[in-house]
KOLNULUM-842421 format. One record per residue (C-alpha): x, y, z; residue number from 1; residue in three letters. Coordinates in steps of 0.2 Angstrom, whole numbers, plus 2048, in hexadecimal, padded with zeros to 3 digits. Example, Ala and Ser with C-alpha at 12.3 -4.5 7.8 and 13.67 -1.06 7.14 Angstrom:
<pt><X>83E</X><Y>7EA</Y><Z>827</Z><nr>1</nr><rest>ala</rest></pt>
<pt><X>844</X><Y>7FB</Y><Z>824</Z><nr>2</nr><rest>ser</rest></pt>
//
This chain:
<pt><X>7EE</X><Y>A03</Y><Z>9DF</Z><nr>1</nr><rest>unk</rest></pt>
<pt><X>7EC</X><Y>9F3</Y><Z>9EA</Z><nr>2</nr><rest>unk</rest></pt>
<pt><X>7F9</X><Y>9EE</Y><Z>9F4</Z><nr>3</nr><rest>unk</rest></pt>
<pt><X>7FE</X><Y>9D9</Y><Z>9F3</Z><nr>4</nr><rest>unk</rest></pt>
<pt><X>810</X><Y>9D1</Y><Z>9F2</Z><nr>5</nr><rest>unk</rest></pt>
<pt><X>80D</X><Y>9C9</Y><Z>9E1</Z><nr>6</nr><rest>unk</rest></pt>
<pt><X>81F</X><Y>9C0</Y><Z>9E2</Z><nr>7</nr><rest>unk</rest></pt>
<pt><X>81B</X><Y>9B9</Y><Z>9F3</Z><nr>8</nr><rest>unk</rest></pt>
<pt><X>80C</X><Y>9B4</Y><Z>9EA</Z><nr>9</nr><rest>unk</rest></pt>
<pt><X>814</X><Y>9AC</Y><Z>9DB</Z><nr>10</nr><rest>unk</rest></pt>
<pt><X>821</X><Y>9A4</Y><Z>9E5</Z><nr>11</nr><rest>unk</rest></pt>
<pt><X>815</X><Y>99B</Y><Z>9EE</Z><nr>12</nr><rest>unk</rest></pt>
<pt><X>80C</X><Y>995</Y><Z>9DC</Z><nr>13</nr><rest>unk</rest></pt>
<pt><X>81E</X><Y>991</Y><Z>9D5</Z><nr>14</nr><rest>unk</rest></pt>
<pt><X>821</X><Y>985</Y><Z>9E6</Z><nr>15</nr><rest>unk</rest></pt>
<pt><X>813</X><Y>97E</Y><Z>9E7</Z><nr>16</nr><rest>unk</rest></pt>
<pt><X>80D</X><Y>97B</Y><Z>9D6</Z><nr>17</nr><rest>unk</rest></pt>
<pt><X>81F</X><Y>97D</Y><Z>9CB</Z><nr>18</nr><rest>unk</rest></pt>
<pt><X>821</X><Y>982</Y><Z>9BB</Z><nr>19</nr><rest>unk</rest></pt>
<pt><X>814</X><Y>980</Y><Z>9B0</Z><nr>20</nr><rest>unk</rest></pt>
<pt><X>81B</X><Y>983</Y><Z>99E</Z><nr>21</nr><rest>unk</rest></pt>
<pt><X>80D</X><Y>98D</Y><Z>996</Z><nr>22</nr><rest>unk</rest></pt>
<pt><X>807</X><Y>992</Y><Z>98A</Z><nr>23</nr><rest>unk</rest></pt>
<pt><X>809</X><Y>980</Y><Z>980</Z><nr>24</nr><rest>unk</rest></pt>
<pt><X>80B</X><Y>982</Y><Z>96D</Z><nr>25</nr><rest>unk</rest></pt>
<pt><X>816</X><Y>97E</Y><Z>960</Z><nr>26</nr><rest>unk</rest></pt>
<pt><X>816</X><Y>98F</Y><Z>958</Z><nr>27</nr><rest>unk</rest></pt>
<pt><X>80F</X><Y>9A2</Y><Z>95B</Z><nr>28</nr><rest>unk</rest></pt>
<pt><X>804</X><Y>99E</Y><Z>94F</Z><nr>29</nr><rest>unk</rest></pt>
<pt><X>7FC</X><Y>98F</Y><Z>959</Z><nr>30</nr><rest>unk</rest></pt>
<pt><X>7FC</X><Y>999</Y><Z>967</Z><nr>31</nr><rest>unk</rest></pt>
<pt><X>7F3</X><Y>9A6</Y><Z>961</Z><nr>32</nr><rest>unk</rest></pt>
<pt><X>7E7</X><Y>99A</Y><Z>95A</Z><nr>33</nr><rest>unk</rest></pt>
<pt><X>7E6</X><Y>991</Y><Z>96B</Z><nr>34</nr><rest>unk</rest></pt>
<pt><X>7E2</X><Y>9A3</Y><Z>973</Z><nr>35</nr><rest>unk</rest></pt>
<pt><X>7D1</X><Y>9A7</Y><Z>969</Z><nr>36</nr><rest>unk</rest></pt>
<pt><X>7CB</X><Y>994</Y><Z>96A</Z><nr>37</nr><rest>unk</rest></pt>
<pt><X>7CE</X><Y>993</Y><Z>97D</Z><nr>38</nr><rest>unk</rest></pt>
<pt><X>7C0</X><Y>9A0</Y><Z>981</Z><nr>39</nr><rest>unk</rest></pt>
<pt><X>7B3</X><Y>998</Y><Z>98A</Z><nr>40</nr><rest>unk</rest></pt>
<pt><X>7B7</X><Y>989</Y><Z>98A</Z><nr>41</nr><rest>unk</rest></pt>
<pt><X>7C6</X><Y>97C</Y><Z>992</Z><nr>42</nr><rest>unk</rest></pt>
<pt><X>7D9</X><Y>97A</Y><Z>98B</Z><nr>43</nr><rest>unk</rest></pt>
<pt><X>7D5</X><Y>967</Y><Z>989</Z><nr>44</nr><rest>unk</rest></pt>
<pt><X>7C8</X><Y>96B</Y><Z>97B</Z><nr>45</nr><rest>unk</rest></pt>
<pt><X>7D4</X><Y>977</Y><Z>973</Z><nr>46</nr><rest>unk</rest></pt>
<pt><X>7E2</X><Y>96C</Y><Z>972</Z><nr>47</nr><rest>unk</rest></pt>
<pt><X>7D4</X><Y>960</Y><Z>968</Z><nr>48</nr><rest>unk</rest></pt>
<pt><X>7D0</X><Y>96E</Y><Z>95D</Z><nr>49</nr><rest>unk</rest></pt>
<pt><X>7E3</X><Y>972</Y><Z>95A</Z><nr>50</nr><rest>unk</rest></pt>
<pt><X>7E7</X><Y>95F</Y><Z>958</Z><nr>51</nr><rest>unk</rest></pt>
<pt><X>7D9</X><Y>95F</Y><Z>94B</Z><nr>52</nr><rest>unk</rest></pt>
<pt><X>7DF</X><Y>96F</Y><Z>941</Z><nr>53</nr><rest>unk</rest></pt>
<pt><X>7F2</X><Y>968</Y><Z>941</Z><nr>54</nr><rest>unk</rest></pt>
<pt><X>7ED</X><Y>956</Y><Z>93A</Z><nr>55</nr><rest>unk</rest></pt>
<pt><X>7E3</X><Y>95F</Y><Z>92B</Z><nr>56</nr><rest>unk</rest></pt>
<pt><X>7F3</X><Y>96C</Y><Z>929</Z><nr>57</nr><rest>unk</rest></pt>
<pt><X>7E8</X><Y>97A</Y><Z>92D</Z><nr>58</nr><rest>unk</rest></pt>
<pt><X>7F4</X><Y>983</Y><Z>93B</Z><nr>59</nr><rest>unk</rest></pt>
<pt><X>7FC</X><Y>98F</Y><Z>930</Z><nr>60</nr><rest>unk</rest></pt>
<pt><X>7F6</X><Y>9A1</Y><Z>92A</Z><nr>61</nr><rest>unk</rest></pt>
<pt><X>7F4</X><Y>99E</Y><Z>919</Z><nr>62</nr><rest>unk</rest></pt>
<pt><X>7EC</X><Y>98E</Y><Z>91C</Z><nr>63</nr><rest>unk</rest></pt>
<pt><X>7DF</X><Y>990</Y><Z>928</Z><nr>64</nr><rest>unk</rest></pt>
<pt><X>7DA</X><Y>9A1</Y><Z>91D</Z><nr>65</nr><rest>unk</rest></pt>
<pt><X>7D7</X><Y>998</Y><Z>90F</Z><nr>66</nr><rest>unk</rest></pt>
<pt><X>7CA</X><Y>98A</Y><Z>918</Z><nr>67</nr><rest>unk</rest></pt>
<pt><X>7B9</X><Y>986</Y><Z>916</Z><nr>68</nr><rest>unk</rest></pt>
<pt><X>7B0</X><Y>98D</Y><Z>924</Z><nr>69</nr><rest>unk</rest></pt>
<pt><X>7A6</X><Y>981</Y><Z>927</Z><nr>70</nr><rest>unk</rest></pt>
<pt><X>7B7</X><Y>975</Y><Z>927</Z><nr>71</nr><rest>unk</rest></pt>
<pt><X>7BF</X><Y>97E</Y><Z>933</Z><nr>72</nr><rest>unk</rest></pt>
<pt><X>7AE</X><Y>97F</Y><Z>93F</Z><nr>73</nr><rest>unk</rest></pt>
<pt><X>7AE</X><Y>96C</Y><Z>93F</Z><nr>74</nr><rest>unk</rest></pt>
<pt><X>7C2</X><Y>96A</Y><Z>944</Z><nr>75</nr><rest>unk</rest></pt>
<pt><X>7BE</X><Y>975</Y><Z>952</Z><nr>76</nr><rest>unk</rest></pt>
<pt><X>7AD</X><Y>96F</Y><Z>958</Z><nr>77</nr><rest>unk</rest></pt>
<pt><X>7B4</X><Y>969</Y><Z>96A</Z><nr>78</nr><rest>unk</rest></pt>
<pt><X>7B6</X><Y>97B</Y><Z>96D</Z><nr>79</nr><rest>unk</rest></pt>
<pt><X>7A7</X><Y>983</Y><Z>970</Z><nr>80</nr><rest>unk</rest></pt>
<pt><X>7A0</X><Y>993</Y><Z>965</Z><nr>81</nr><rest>unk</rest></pt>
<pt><X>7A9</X><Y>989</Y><Z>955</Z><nr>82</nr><rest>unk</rest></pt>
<pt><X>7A1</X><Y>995</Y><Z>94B</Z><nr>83</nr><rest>unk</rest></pt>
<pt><X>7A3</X><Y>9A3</Y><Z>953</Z><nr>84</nr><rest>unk</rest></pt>
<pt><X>7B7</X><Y>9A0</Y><Z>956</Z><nr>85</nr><rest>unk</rest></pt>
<pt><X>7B8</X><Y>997</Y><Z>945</Z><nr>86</nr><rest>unk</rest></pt>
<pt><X>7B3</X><Y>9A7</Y><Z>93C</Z><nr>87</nr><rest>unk</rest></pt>
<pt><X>7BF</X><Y>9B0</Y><Z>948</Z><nr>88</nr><rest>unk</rest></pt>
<pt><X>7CF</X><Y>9A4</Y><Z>946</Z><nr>89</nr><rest>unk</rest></pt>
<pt><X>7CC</X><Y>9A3</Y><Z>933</Z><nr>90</nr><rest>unk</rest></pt>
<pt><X>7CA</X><Y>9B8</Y><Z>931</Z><nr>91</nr><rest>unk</rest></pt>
<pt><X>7D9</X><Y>9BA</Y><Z>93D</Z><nr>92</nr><rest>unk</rest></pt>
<pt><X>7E3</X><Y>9B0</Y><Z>930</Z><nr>93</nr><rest>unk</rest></pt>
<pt><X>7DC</X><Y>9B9</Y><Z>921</Z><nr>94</nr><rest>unk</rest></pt>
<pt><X>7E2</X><Y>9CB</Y><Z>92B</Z><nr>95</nr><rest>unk</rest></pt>
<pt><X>7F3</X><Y>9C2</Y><Z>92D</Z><nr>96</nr><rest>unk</rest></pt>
<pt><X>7F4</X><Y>9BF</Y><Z>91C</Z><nr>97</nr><rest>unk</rest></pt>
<pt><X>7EC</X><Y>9CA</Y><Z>914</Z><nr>98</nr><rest>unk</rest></pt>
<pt><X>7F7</X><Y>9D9</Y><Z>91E</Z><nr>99</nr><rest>unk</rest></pt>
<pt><X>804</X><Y>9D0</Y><Z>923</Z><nr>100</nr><rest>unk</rest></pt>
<pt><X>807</X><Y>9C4</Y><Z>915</Z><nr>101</nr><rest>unk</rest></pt>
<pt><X>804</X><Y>9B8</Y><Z>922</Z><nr>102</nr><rest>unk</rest></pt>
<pt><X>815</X><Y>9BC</Y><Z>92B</Z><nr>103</nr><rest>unk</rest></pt>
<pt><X>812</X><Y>9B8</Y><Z>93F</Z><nr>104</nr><rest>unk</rest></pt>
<pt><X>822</X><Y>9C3</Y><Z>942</Z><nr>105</nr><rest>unk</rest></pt>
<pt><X>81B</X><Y>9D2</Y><Z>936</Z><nr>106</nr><rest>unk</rest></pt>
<pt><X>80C</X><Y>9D3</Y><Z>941</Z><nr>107</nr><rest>unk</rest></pt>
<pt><X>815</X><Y>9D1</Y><Z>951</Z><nr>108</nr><rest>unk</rest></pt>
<pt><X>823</X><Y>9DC</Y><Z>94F</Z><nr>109</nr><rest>unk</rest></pt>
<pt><X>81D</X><Y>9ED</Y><Z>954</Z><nr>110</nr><rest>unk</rest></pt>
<pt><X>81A</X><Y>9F7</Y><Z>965</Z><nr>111</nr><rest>unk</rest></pt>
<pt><X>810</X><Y>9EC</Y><Z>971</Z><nr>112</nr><rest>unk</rest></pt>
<pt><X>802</X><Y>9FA</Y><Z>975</Z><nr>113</nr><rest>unk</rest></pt>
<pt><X>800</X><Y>9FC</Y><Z>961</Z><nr>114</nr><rest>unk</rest></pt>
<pt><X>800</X><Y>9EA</Y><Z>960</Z><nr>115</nr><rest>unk</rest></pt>
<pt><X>7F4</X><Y>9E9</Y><Z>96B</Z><nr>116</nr><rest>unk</rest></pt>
<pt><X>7E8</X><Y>9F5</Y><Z>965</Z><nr>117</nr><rest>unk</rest></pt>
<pt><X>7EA</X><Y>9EC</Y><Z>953</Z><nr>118</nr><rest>unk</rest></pt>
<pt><X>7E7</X><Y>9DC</Y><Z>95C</Z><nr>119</nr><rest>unk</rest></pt>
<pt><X>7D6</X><Y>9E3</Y><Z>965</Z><nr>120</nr><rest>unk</rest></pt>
<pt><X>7D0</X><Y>9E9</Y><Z>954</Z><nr>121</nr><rest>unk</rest></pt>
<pt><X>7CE</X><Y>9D8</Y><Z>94D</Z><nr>122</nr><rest>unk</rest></pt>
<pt><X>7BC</X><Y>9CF</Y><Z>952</Z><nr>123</nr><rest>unk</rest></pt>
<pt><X>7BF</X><Y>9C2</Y><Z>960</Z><nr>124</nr><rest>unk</rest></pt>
<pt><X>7CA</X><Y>9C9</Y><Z>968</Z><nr>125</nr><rest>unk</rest></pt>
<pt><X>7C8</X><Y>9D3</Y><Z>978</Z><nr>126</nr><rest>unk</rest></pt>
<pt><X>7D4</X><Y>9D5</Y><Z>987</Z><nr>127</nr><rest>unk</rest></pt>
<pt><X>7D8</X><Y>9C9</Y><Z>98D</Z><nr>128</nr><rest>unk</rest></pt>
<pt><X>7DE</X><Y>9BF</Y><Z>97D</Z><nr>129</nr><rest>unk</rest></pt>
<pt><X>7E6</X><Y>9CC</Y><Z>976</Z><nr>130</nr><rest>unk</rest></pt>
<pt><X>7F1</X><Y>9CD</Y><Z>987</Z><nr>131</nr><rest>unk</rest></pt>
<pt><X>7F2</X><Y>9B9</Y><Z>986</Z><nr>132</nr><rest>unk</rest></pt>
<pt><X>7FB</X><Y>9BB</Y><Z>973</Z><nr>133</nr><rest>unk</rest></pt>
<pt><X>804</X><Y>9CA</Y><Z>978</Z><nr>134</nr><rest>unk</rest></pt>
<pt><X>80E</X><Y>9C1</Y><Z>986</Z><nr>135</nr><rest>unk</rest></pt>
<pt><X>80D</X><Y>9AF</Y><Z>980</Z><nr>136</nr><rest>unk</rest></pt>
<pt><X>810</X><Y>9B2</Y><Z>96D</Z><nr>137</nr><rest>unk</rest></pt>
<pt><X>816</X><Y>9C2</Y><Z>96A</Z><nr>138</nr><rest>unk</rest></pt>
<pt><X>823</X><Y>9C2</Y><Z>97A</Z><nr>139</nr><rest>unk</rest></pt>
<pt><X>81D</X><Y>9D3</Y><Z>981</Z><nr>140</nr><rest>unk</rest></pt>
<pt><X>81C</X><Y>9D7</Y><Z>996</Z><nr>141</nr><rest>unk</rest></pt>
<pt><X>808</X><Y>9D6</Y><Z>996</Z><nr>142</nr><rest>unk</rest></pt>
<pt><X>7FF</X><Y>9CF</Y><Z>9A4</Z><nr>143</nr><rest>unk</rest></pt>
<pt><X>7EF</X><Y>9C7</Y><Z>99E</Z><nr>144</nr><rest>unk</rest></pt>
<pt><X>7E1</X><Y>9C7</Y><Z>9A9</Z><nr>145</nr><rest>unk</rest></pt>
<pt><X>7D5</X><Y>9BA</Y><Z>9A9</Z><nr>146</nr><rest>unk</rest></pt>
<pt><X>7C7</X><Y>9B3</Y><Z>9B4</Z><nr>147</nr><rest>unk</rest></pt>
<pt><X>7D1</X><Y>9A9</Y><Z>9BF</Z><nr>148</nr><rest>unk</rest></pt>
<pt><X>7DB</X><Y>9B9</Y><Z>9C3</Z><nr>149</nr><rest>unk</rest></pt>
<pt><X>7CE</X><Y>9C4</Y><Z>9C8</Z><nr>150</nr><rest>unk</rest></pt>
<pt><X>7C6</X><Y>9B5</Y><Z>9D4</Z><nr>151</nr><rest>unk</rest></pt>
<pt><X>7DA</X><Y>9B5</Y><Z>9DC</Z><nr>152</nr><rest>unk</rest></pt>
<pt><X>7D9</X><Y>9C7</Y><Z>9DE</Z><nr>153</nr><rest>unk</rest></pt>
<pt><X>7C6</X><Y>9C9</Y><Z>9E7</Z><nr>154</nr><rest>unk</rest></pt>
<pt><X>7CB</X><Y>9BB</Y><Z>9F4</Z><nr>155</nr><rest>unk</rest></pt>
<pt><X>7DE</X><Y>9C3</Y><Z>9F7</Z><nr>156</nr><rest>unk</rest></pt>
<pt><X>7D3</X><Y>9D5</Y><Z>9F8</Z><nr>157</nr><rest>unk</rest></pt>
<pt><X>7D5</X><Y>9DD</Y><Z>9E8</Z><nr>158</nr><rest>unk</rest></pt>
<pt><X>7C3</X><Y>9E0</Y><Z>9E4</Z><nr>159</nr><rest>unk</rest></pt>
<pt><X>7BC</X><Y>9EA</Y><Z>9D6</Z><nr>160</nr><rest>unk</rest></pt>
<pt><X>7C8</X><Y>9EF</Y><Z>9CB</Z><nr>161</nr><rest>unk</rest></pt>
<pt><X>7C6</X><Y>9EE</Y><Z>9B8</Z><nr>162</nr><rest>unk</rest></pt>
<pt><X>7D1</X><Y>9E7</Y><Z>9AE</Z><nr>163</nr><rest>unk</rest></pt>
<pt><X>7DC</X><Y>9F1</Y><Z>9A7</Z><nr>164</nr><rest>unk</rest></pt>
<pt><X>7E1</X><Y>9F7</Y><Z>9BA</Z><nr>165</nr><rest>unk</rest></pt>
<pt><X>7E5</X><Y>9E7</Y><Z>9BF</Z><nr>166</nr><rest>unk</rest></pt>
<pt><X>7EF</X><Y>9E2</Y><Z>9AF</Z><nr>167</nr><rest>unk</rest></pt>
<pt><X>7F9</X><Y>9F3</Y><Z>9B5</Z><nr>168</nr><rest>unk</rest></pt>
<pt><X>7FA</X><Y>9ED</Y><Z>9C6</Z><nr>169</nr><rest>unk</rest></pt>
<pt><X>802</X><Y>9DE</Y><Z>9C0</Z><nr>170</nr><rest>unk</rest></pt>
<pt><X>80E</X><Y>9E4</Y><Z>9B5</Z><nr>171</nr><rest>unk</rest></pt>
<pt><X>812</X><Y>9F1</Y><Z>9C4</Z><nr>172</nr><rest>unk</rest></pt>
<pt><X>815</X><Y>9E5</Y><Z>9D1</Z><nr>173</nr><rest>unk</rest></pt>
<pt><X>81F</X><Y>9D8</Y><Z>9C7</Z><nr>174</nr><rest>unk</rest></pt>
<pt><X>82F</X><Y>9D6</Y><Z>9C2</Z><nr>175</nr><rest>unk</rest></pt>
<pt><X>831</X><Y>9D9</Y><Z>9B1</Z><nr>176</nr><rest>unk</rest></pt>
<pt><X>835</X><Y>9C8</Y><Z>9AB</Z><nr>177</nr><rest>unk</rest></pt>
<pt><X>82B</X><Y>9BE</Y><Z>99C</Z><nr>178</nr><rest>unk</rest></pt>
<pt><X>82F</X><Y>9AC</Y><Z>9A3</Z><nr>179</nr><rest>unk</rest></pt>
<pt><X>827</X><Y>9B4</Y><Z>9B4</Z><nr>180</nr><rest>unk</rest></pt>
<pt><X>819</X><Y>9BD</Y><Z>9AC</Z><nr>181</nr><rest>unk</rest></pt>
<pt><X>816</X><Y>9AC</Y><Z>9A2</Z><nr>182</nr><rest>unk</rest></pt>
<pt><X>818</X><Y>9A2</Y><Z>9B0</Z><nr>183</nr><rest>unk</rest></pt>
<pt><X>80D</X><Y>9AB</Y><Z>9BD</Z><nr>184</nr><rest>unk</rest></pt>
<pt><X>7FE</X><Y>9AC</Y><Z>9B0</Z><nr>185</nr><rest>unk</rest></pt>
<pt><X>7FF</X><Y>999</Y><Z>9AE</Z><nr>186</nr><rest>unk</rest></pt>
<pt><X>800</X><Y>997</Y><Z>9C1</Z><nr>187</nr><rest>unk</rest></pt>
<pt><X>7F2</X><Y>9A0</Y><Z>9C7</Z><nr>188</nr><rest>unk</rest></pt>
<pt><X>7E8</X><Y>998</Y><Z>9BA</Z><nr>189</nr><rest>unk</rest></pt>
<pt><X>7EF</X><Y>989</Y><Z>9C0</Z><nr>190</nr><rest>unk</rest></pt>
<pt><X>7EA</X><Y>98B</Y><Z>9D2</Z><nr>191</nr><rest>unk</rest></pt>
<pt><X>7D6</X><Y>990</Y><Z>9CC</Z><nr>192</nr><rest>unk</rest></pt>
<pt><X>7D5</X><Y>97F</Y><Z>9C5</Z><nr>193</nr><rest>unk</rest></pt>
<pt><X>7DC</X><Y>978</Y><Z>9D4</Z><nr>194</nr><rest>unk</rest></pt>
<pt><X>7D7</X><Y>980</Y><Z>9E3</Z><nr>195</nr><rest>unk</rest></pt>
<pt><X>7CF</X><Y>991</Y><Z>9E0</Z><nr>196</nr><rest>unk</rest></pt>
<pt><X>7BE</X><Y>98C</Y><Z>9D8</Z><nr>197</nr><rest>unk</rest></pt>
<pt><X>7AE</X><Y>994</Y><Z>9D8</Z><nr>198</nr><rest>unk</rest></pt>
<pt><X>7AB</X><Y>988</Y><Z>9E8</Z><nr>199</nr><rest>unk</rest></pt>
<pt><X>7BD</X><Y>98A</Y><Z>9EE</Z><nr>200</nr><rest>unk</rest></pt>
<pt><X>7C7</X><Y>97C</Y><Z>9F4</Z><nr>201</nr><rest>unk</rest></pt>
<pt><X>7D2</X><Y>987</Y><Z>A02</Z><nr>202</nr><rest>unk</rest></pt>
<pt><X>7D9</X><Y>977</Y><Z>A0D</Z><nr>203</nr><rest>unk</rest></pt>
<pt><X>7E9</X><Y>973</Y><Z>A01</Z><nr>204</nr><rest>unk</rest></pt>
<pt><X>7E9</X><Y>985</Y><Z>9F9</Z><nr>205</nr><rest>unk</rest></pt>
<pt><X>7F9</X><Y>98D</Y><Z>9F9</Z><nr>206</nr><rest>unk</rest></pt>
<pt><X>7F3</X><Y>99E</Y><Z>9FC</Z><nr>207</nr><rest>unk</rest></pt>
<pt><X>7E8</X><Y>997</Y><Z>A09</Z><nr>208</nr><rest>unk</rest></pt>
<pt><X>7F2</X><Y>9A4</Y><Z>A17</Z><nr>209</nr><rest>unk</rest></pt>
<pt><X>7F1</X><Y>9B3</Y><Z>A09</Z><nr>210</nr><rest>unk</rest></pt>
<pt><X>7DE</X><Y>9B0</Y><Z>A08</Z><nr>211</nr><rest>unk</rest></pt>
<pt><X>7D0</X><Y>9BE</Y><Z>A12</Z><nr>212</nr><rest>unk</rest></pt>
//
């Protein structure tokens, strides 16, 4: 494994940035919810779709499972692939149901790893949702890797791992704390819409000294 002092790192993020609250929901199950919708697409037009599926009363299991397709696809329209993740949100909440009797702390209560198998199985979600639900939802010490991460580790020299070793070199080389594995996620993604862009913006970047 790579070597890099990822609580120097986050120590910096935490300093320079400060606590970043993520991820915002009122429930797990909006959380979850909020984790398929945001693929591909920005939090602002997620935070529309949720707004849109809590004014109709659509952010519950048995609710959402019950509604029109074509309903749902309009409430979450902002998002991108409506249809796609409209089909995806509205199957989810059937499997809920259906297995679960809608119960989010039936579903979550179980080993993470068989969790997160269980959570892979279900169409629309790949790995790195299923990590974002495990740690934000479900409360368990996984790292999810998204695309902001893997830029971070290319320019701080980690190049071409996959993602399952750098989820493992995360959860190696941190703490094992929730609020710090919740924190870090949230401020690494915070830094790659501030600074760390596809064009970076290295001048004010906290990392700027940590940087090849």
């Amino acid at each position: 494994m790579p070597k890099m002092d990822l609580a120097k790192i986050y120590e910096k993020l935490l300093k320079h940035f400060g606590k970043q609250y993520w991820w915002p929901g009122e429930t797990r199950f909006e959380v979850i919810i909020g984790a398929i919708l945001t693929q591909q697409t920005t939090w602002r037009n997620v935070e529309l779709a949720i707004k849109n599926l809590k004014d109709k009363e659509l952010l519950d299991s048995h609710s959402l499972a019950a509604a029109p397709l074509n309903h749902v696809e309009a409430l979450i329209r902002h998002t991108g692939f409506y249809r796609q993740k409209a089909r995806r949100i509205i199957n989810f909440s059937k499997y809920l149901v259906t297995k679960y009797d809608g119960s989010l702390d039936k579903f979550l209560d179980g080993l993470t790893e068989q969790l997160r198998r269980e959570l892979l199985s279900l169409e629309g979600i790949g790995l790195e949702t299923a990590d974002s639900i495990l740690l934000y939802a479900a409360g368990r010490l996984t790292f999810p890797i998204d695309a902001y991460t893997k830029r971070l580790c290319e320019r701080l020299g980690i190049k071409e791992l996959k993602y399952e070793e750098l989820r493992e070199f995360f959860e190696s080389n941190l703490p094992r704390n929730l609020e710090i594995y919740k924190e870090f996620h949230a401020l690494i993604d915070k830094l790659g819409k501030t600074y760390c862009k596809t064009k970076p913006q290295c001048s004010n970047c906290p990392l700027v000294d940590d940087c090849i």
